[in-house]
N, CA and C atoms as a LAMMPS dump frame, in Angstrom:
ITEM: TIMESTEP
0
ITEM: NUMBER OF ATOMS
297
ITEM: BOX BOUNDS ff ff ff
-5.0000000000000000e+02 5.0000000000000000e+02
-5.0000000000000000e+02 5.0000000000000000e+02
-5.0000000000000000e+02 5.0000000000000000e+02
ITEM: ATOMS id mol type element x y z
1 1 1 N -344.032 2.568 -42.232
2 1 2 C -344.373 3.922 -42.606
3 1 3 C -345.835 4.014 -43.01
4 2 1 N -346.58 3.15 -43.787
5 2 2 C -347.959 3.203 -44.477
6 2 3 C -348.658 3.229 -42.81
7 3 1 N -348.192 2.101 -41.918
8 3 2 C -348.922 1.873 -40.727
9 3 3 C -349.432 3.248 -40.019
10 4 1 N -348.216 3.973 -40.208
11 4 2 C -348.151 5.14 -39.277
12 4 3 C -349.158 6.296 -40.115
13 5 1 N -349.335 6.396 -41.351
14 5 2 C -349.954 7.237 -42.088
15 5 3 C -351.646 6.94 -42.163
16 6 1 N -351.46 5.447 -42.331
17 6 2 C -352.983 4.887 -41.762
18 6 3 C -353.597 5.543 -40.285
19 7 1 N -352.836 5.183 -39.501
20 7 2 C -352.887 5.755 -38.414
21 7 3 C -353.274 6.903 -37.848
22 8 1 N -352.502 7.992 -38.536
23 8 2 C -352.863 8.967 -38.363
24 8 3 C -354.119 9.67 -39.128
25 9 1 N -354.237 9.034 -40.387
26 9 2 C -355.869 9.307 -41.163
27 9 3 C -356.845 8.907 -40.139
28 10 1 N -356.76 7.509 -39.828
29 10 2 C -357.919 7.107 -38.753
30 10 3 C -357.956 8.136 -37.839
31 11 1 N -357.113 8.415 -37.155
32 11 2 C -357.1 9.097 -35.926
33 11 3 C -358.034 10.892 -36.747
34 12 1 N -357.534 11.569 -37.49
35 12 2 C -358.13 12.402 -38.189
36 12 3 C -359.221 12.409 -38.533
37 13 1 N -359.557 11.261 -39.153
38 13 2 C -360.916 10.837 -39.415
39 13 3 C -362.052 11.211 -37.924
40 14 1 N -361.835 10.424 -36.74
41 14 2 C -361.787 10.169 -35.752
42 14 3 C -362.037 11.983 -34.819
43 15 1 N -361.495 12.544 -34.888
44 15 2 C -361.37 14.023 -34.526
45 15 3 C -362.403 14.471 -35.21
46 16 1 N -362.409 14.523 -36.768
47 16 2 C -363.263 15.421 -37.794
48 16 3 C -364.794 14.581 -36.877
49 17 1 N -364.573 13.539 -36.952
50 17 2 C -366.584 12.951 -36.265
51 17 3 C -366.664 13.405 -35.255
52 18 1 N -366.066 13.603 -33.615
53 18 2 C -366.29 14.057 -32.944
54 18 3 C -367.135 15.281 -32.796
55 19 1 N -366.58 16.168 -33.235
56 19 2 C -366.887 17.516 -33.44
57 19 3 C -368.296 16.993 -34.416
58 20 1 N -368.06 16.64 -35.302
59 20 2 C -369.466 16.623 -36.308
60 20 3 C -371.083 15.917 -35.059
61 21 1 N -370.341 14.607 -34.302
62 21 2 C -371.266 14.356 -33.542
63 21 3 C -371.868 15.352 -32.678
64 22 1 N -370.616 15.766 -31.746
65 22 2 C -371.247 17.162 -30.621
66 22 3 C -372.177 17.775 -31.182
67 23 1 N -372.09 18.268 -32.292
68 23 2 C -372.855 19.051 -32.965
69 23 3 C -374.338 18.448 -33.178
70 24 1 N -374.473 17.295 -33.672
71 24 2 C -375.281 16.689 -33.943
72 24 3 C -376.198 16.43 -32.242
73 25 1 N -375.128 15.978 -31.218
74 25 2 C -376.321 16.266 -29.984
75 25 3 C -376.345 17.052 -29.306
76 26 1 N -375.827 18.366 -29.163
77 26 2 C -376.118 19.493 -28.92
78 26 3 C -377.171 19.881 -29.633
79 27 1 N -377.611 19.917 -30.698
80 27 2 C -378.895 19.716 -31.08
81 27 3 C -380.135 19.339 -30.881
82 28 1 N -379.696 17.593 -31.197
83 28 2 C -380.855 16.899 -30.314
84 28 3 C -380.95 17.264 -28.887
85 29 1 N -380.369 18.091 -27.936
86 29 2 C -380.219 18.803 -26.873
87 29 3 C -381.837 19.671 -26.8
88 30 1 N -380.949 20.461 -27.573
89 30 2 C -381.907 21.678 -28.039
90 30 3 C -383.238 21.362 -28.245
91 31 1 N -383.225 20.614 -28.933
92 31 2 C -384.782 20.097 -29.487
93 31 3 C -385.701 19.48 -28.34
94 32 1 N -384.952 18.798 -27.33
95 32 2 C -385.305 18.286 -26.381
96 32 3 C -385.917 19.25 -25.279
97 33 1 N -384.785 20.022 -25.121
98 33 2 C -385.056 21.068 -23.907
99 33 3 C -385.927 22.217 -24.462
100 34 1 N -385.684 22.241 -25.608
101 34 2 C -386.758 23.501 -25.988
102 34 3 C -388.306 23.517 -26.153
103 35 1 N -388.764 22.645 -25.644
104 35 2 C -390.006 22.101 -25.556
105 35 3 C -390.685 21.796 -24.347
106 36 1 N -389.621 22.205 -23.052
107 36 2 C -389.845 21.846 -21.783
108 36 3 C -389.992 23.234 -21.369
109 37 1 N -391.437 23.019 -20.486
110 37 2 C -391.426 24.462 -19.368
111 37 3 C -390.987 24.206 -18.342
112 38 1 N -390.412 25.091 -17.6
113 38 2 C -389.979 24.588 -15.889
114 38 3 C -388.723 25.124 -15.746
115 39 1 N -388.755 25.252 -14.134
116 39 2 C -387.673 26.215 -13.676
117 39 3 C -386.08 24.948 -13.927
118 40 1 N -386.28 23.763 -14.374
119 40 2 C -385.221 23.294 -14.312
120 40 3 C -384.416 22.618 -15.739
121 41 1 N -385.296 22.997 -16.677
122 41 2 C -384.674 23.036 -17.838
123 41 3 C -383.91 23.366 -18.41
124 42 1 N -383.442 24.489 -18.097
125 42 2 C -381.833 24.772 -18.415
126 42 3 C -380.704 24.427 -17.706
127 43 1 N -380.779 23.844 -16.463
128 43 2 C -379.854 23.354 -15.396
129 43 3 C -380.068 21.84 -16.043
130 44 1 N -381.053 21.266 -16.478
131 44 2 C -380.923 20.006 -17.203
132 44 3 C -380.071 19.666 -18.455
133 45 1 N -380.633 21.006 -18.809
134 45 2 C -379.724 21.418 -20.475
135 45 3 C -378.368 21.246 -20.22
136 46 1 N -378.174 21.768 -19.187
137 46 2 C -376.701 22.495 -18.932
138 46 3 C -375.809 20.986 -18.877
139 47 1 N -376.803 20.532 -17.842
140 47 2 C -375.789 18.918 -17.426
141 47 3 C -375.665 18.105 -18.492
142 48 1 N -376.54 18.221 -19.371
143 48 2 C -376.286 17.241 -20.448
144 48 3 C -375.743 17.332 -21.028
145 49 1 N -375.19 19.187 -21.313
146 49 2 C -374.636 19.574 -22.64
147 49 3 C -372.618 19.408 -22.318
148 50 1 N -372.874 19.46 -20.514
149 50 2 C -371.687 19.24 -19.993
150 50 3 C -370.547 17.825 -19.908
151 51 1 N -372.148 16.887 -19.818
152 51 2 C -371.368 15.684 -19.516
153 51 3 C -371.371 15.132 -21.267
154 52 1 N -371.833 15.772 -22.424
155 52 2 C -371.351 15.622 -23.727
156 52 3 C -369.926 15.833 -24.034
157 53 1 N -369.92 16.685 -23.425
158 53 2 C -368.828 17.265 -24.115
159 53 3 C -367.587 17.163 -23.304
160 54 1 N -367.695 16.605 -21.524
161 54 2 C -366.406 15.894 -20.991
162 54 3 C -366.105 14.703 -21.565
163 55 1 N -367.554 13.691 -21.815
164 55 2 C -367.281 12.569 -22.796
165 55 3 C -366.112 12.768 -24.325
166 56 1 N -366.565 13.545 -24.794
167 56 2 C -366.03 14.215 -26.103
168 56 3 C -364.508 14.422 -25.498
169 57 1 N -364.156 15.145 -24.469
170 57 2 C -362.716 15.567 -23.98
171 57 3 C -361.828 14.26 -23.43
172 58 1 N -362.794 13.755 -22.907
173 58 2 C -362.262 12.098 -22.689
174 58 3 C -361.61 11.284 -24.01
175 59 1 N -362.272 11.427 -25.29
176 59 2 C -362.037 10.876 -25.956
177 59 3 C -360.787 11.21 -27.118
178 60 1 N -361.046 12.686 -26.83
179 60 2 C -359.33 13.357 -27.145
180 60 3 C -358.313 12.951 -26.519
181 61 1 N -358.464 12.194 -25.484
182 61 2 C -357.144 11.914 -24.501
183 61 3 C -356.902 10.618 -24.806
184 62 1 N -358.256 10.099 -25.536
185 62 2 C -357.376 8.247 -25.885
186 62 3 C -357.209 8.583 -27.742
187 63 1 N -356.847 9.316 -28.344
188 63 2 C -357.121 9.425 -29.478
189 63 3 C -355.347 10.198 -30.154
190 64 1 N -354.852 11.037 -29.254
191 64 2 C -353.824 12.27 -28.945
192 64 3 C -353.138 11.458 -29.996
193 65 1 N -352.521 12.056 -31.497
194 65 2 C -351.331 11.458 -32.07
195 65 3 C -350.647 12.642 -31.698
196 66 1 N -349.097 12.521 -31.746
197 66 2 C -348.765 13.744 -31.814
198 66 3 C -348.41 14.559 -33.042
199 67 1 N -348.499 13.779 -34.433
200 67 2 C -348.697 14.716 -35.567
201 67 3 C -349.949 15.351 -35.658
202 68 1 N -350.898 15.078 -34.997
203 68 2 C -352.639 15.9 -35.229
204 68 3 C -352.589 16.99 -33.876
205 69 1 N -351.395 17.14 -32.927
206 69 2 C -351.85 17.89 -31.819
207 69 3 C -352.453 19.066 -31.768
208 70 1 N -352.067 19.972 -33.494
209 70 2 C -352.94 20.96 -33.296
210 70 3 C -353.924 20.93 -33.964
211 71 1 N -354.507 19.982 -35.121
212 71 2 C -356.07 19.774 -35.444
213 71 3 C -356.661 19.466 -33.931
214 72 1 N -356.054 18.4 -33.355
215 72 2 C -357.237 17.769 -31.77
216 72 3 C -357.19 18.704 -31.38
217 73 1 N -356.26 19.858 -31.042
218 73 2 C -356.577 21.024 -30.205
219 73 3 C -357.46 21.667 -30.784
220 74 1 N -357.105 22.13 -31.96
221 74 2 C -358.855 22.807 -32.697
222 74 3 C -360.008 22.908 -32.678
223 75 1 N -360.011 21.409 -32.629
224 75 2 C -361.128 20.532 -32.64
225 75 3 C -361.689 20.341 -31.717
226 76 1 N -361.137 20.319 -30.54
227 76 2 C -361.129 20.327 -28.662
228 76 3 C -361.942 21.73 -28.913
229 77 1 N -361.237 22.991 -29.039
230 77 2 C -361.053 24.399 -28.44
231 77 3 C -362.598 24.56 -29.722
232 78 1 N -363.201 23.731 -30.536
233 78 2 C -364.57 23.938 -31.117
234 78 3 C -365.481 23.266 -30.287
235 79 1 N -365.335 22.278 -29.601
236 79 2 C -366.524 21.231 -28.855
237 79 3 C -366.769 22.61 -27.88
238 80 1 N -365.436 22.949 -27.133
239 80 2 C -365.933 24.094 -26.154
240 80 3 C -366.699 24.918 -26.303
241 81 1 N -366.144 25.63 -27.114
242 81 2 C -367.006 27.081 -27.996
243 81 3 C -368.523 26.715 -28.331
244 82 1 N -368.254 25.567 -28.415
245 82 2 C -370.587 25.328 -28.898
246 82 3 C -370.723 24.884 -27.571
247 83 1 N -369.89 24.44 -26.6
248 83 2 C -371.109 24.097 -25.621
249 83 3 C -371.25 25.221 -24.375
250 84 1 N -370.036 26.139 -24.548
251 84 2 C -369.893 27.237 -23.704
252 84 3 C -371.013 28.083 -24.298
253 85 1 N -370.708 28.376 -25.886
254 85 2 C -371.716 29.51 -26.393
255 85 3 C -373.261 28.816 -25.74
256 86 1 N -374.109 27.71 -26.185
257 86 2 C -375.044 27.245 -25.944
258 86 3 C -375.575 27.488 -24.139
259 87 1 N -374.856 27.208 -23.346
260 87 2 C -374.646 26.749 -22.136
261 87 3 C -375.295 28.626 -21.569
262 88 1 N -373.999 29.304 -22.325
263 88 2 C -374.624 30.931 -21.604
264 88 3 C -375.692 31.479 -22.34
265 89 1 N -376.282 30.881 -23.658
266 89 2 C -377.256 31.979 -24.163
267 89 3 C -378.578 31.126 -23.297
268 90 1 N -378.723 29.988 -22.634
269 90 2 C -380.151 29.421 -22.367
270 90 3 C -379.798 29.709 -20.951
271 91 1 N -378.742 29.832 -20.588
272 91 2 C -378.868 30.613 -18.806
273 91 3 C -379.062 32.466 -19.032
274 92 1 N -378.647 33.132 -20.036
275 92 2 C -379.06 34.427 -20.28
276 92 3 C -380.408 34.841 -20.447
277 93 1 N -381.281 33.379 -21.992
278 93 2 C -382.602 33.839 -21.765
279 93 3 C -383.4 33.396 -20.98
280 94 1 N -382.865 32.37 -19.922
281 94 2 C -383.911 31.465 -19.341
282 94 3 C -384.487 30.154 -19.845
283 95 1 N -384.026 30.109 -21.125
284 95 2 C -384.86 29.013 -21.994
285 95 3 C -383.914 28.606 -23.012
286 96 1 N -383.907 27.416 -23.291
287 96 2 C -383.747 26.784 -24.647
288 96 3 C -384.062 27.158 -25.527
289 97 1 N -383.339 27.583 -26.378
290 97 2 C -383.721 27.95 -28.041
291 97 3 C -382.859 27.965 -28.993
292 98 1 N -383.496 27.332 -29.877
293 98 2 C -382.819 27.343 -31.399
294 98 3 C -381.505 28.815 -31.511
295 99 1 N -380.577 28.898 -31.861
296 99 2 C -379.915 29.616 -32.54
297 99 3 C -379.137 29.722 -33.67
């Protein structure tokens, strides 16, 4: 029983960083691309911010307890939301920028 409760903290633990990381390089993203002129900086942005965050979805799939299914889903359905929100405001203005 302790095994299984361990378990599932790690795994929690584990979810809560994810999300804290994305965040953290979606950022360093930002900082990166927002400093670049050129017609291909946001299609750069885009790929990076994409293949972050399939990495990130990858890692929900080796992680899945099924007592956390709806924190990981949360937590999933937040990685999206910052990289979707991010993804359409620098193809809307053309550019990278802080928000």
């Amino acid at each position: 029983m302790r095994q299984a409760v361990d378990r599932e903290f790690a795994a929690a633990k584990e979810i809560a960083h994810l999300v804290r990381s994305f965040r953290a390089v979606l950022a360093a993203h930002v900082l990166k691309y927002r400093a670049v002129d050129g017609i291909g900086a946001v299609a750069a942005f885009t790929a990076d911010v994409e293949r972050d965050q399939a990495r990130c979805c990858n890692k929900f799939r080796g992680i899945r307890e099924p007592s956390l299914a709806s924190f990981s889903k949360c937590a999933e359905q937040q990685i999206n939301a910052l990289a979707t929100r991010a993804i359409a405001q620098a193809k809307e203005s053309g550019e990278v920028e802080i928000t």
